[in-house]
C-alpha positions as CSV (number, residue, x, y, z in Angstrom):
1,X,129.1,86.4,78.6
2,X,126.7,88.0,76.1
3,X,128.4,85.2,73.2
4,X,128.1,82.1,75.7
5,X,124.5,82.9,75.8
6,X,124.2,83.4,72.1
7,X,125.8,80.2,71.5
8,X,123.8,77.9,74.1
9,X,122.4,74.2,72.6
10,X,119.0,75.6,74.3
11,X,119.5,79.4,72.1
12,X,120.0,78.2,69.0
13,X,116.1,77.0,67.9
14,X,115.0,79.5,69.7
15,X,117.2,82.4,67.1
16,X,116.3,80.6,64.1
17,X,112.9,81.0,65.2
18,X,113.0,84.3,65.8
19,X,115.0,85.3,62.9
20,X,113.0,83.2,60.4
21,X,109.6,82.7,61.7
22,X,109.2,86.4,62.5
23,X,111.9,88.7,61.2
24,X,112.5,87.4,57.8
25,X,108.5,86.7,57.5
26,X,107.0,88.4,54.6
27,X,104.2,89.9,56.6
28,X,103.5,93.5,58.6
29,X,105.1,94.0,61.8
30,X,101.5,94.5,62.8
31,X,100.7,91.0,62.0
32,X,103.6,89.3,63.2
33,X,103.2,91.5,66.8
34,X,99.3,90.6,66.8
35,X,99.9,87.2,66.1
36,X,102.3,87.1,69.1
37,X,100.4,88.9,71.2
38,X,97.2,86.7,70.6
39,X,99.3,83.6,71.3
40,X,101.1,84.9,74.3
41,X,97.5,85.3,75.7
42,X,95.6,82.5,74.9
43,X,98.6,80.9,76.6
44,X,98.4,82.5,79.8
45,X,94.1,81.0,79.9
46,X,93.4,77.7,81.4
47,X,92.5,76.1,78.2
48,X,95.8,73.6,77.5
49,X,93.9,70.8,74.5
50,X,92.9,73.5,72.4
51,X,95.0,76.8,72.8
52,X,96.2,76.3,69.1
53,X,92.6,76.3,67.8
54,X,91.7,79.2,69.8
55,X,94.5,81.1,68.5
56,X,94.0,80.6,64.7
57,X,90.4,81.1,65.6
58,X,91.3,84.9,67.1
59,X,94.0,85.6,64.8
60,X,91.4,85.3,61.7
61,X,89.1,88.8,62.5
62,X,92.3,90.3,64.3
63,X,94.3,89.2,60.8
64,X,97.3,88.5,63.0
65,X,99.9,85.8,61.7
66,X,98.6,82.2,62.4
67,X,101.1,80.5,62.7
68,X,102.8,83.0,65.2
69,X,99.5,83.0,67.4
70,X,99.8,79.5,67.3
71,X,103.3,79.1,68.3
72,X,103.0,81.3,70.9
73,X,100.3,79.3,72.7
74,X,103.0,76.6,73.5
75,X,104.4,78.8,76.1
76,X,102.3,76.7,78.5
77,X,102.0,73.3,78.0
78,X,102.3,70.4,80.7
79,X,106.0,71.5,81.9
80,X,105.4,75.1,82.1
81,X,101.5,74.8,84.0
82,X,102.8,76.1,87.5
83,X,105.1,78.7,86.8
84,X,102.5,80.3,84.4
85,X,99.0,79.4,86.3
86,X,100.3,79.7,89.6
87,X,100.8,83.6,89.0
88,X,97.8,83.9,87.5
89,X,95.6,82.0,90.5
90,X,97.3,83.9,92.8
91,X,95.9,87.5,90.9
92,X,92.6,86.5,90.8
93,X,92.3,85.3,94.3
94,X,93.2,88.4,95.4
95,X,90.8,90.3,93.2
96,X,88.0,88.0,94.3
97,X,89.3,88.6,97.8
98,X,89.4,92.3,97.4
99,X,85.9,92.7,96.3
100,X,84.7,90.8,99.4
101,X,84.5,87.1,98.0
102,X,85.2,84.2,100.0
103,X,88.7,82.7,100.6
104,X,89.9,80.3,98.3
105,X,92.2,77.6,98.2
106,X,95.7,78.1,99.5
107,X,98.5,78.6,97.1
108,X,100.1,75.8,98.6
109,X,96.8,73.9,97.6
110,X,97.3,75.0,94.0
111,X,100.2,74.1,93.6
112,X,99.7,70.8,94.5
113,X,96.4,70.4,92.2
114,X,98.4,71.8,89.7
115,X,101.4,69.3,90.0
116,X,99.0,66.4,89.6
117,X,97.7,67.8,86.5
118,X,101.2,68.2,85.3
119,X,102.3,64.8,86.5
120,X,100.4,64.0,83.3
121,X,102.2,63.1,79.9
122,X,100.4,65.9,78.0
123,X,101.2,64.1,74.4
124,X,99.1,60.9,75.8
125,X,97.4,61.4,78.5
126,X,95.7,64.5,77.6
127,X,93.5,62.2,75.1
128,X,92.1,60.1,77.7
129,X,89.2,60.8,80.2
130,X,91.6,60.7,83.4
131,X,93.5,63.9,82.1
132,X,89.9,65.6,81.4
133,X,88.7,64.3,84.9
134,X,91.6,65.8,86.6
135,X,91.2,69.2,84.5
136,X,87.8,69.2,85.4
137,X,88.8,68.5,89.4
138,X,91.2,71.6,89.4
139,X,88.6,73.8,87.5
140,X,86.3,72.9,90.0
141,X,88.6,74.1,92.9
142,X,90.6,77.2,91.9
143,X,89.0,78.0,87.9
144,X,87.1,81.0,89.1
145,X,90.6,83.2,90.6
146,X,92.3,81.2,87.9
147,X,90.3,82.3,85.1
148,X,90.4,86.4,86.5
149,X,94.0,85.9,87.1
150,X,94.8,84.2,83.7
151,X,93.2,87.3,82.0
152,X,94.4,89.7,83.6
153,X,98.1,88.8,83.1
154,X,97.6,87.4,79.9
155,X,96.3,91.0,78.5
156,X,98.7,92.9,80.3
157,X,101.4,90.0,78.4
158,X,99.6,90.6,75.4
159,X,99.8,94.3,75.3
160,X,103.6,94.1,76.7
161,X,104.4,91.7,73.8
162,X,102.7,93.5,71.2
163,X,104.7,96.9,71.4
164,X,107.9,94.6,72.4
165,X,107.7,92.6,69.3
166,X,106.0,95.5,66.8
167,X,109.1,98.0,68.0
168,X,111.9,95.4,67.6
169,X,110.3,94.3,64.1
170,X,110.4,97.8,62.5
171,X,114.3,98.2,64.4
172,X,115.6,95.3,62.9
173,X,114.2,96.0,59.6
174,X,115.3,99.5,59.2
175,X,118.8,98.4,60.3
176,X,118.7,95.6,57.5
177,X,116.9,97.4,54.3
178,X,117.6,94.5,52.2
179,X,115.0,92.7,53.5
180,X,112.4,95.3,53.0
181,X,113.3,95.2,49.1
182,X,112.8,91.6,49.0
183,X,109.5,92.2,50.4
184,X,108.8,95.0,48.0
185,X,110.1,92.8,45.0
186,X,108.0,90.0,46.5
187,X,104.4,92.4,46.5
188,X,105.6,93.8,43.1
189,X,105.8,90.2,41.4
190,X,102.9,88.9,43.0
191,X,101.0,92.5,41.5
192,X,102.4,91.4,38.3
193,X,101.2,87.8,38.4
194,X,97.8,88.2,39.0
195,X,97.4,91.6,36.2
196,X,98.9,88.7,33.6
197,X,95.8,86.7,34.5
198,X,93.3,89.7,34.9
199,X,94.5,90.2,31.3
200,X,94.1,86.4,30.6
């Protein structure tokens, strides 16, 4: 069962990725787990347009990877909105809710407002004003719960993904040494290289 998984169309990408976008990366696990964890939660906000630029932006002064943060962000995208904001809505109405606020929209109602932002064809639609309209129409309804809700799982995520990633990084390295040495020849050359033009 375990190798019909393994060798699913769908698994494929997403092992290479894995493998050689953060395994066989010559950065700290630290990075690579940061850079994850950043990504995973700037996913999880209501800010689909610019989730990549708000990664990189945050992975700078945290000096997590870039490119992971940036991947990562692409966990929701126009296909994945209700599954991942619906969640989210439904946590932060019930904070609100709990600390006396009014009640909000219905999650049936969410859904819904959601499904006609995803009816959308993110690649072409989401650079025209309709797109930004509708955003702006959802916000208007359910962004207060949504925004609570989106942080609030997206830092729990964040910190889940972080020790995830960070403990499976240092396994899998220290169960395949060879690619530490790389690494280590890697740093050592690099040393080398820049002495030779100190000296120069």
């Amino acid at each position: 069962m375990r190798r019909k998984i393994l060798k699913h169309p769908i698994m494929k990408p997403l092992i290479r990725f894995i493998k050689f976008r953060i395994l066989h990366v010559d950065d700290s696990p630290r990075n690579l787990a940061m850079g994850v964890a950043l990504g995973i939660f700037v996913a999880w906000t209501p800010t689909i347009g610019i989730q990549m630029l708000i990664s990189i932006a945050l992975a700078v002064p945290f000096k997590a990877n870039k490119f992971l943060a940036a991947s990562m962000a692409w966990v929701s995208n126009i296909f994945t909105l209700i599954p991942v904001y619906l969640p989210s809505y439904i946590v932060g109405k019930w904070v609100l809710e709990l600390c006396g606020s009014e009640k909000f929209s219905s999650n049936e109602h969410a859904i819904e407002l959601l499904k006609r932002l995803s009816s959308f064809h993110f690649f072409v639609d989401m650079w025209t004003l309709g797109f930004w309209k509708e955003g702006m129409k959802v916000m208007l309804e359910i962004g207060l719960p949504l925004w609570i809700g989106s942080i609030i799982v997206g830092l729990i995520l964040a910190v889940v993904s972080y020790f995830c990633t960070y403990k499976f990084i240092v396994w899998y390295r220290l169960k395949n040494p060879h690619i530490l040495l790389r690494f280590k020849r890697r740093t050592q050359a690099i040393a080398n290289r820049k002495q030779k033009q100190a000296g120069n």
